[in-house]
C-alpha angles and dihedrals in degrees: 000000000000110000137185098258093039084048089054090037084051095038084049103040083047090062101039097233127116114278108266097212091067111024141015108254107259126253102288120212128223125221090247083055096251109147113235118230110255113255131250096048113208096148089058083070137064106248098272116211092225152064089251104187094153095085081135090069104042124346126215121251129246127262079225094051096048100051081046078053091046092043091063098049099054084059085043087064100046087248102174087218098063131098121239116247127204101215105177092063088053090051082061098046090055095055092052089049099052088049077054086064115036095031107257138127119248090241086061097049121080117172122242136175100252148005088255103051088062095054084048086051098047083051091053090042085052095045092240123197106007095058087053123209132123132307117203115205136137144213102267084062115112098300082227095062084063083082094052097046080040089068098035090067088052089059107054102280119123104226121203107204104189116213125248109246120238086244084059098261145102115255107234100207087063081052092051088051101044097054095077115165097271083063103122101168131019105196121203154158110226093212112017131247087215106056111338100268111169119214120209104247101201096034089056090041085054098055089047103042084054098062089042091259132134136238123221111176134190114223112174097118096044101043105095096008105061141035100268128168112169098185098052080045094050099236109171094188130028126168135172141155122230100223081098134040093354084066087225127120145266112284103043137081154138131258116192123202119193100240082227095056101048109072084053085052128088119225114254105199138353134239145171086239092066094065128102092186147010149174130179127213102191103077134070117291084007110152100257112256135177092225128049092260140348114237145169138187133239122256112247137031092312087067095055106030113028126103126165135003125296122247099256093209080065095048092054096046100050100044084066098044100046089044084059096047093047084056102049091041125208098249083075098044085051091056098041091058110037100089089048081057096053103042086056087055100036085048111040087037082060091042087063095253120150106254118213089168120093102247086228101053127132089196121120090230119089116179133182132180119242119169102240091004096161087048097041101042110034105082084046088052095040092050097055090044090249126146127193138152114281137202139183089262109359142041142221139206127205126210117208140178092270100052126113132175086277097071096043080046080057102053097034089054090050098047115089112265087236133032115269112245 
């Protein structure tokens, strides 16, 4: 008979990691001899006084970000005893780091405020609407970008929306249909808001690249939590924000533009931040020029997409919290949790609940459908001092870095045994 604790000893043995129910996994060693920090990694993290499984809202920030945080401040304040930092260079850094892990280049990165001001920007750089066509995405998208395909079917533009399956995913073969030659955009999540759901990446670049459209997709919930390399997969647009699975913080975020795609792309906006040099002729001992100033933008997505300054508290903290994903490497997080992952869907399935989640999936979000969840489930929660992420009628956990099977023995010892009717 399979049982919970014999599901979580095969998953384990299966990965080759230590089994998360009864030890940490021990320090882990690179080719190149840097030690790997331990997962989970609850010393990474202040003591919470909860059972936090909705790392897929908002994440917690890192003790080592926070004293980076606190580090600048101190400077910010003109404290003697703080060290100067040059933050510029670590702006760099961090969008190197950030390539490291999604797979990109620094030249086809810009940074943006928010996931969805890069989609908006992939739209503007396409001339959508006003150049028509048709847009391909589908239910299991960022529910907010129903707004912005909304209105682009106002405008002109013929939208495809592709049903949910009944197993959680999207059907490829309607995929397949849907993207026609006057397809100018597919827009997708790469791992879905909704239920975890993972696209393909390369399979859906292929279809589209086949019929001349482009891909944006959203990967906010894929950056940091699951092997992605949009170059190999042919991405031409990426956008997230950091507030999740980065461990940074609202306000700050990447935009990735495919090198191939940006000479073919307009401009959307300008900005002093896209320039790679400039020289004004208008003020006293200026160098004489015929025009009000001499500039000239940067090569790569910055000089097409940035505008504004960054925040810099985001800067620092994410500096220090992609550099300790990088070295920790997804590839692990995706293994720790995995059977974690497996044992919440094997154990509340039996149990009668209404899976969304593919029952297949390596994602850290695991979503099921409850009529009135929000209403049926918070005072239990509460009580118990869990939080998770809750719908009107489904809810969602969400597996971190600093989860362990004790927290997965908590919630599935709250939950009804049986789903409420």
């Amino acid at each position: 008979m399979l049982t919970r604790r014999s599901l979580i000893a095969a998953a384990a043995a299966g990965t080759g990691i230590v089994n998360p129910a009864v030890a940490d996994v021990t320090a882990d060693t690179t080719a190149r001899g840097a030690s790997r920090p331990l997962l989970p990694a609850k010393s990474e993290f202040a003591d919470m006084p909860l059972t936090y499984l909705d790392a897929g809202a908002t994440h917690p920030m890192p003790l080592g970000a926070a004293n980076a945080l606190e580090t600048y401040l101190r400077e910010k304040t003109l404290d003697g005893s703080a060290r100067p930092l040059r933050v510029g260079a670590l702006e760099r850094e961090m969008i190197t780091a950030f390539g490291s892990l999604v797979g990109a280049a620094p030249n086809e990165l810009s940074l943006i405020q928010s996931t969805t001001m890069g989609e908006n920007l992939a739209l503007l750089a396409l001339g959508l609407p006003e150049a028509g066509g048709r847009i391909v995405t589908d239910a299991l998208h960022f529910f907010g970008s129903f707004y912005t395909y909304g209105e682009m079917g106002r405008a002109g533009m013929d939208v495809v929306t592709l049903p949910m399956e009944a197993d959680g995913r999207i059907d490829m073969g309607k995929m397949a249909d849907a993207i026609d030659h006057n397809t100018k955009l597919v827009a997708i999540s790469h791992v879905s808001t909704v239920n975890g759901f993972e696209h393909d990446l390369k399979a859906i670049c292929d279809l589209a690249h086949a019929k001349g459209a482009y891909v944006f997709a959203d990967i906010i919930h894929g950056a940091g939590t699951t092997p992605i390399d949009l170059r190999a997969a042919g991405v031409d647009f990426a956008s997230s924000a950091s507030y999740k699975w980065l461990m940074g913080d609202f306000g700050l975020g990447f935009f990735y533009v495919r090198r191939e795609v940006q000479e073919k792309l307009r401009r959307p906006w300008w900005g002093y931040h896209q320039l790679a040099r400039f020289q004004s002729h208008v003020y006293p001992y200026d160098t004489p020029g015929e025009t009000v100033a001499d500039y000239e933008a940067i090569d790569g997505a910055e000089g097409l997409f940035a505008m504004g300054a960054a925040p810099w508290t985001g800067v620092i903290q994410l500096n220090w919290s992609l550099a300790w994903l990088n070295r920790v490497g997804v590839e692990a997080i995706q293994t720790w949790r995995q059977p974690m992952a497996d044992v919440i869907q094997t154990e509340l399935r039996n149990r009668g609940y209404e899976p969304l989640t593919p029952e297949d999936s390596r994602t850290p979000l695991v979503a099921f459908a409850l009529k009135d969840a929000r209403a049926t489930l918070t005072e239990r929660l509460n009580a118990a001092q869990i939080r998770l992420g809750l719908s009107q009628n489904r809810f969602r956990v969400s597996l971190a870095v600093f989860n362990d099977m004790n927290d997965v023995d908590k919630l599935l010892a709250v939950l009804p045994k049986t789903p409420p009717v």
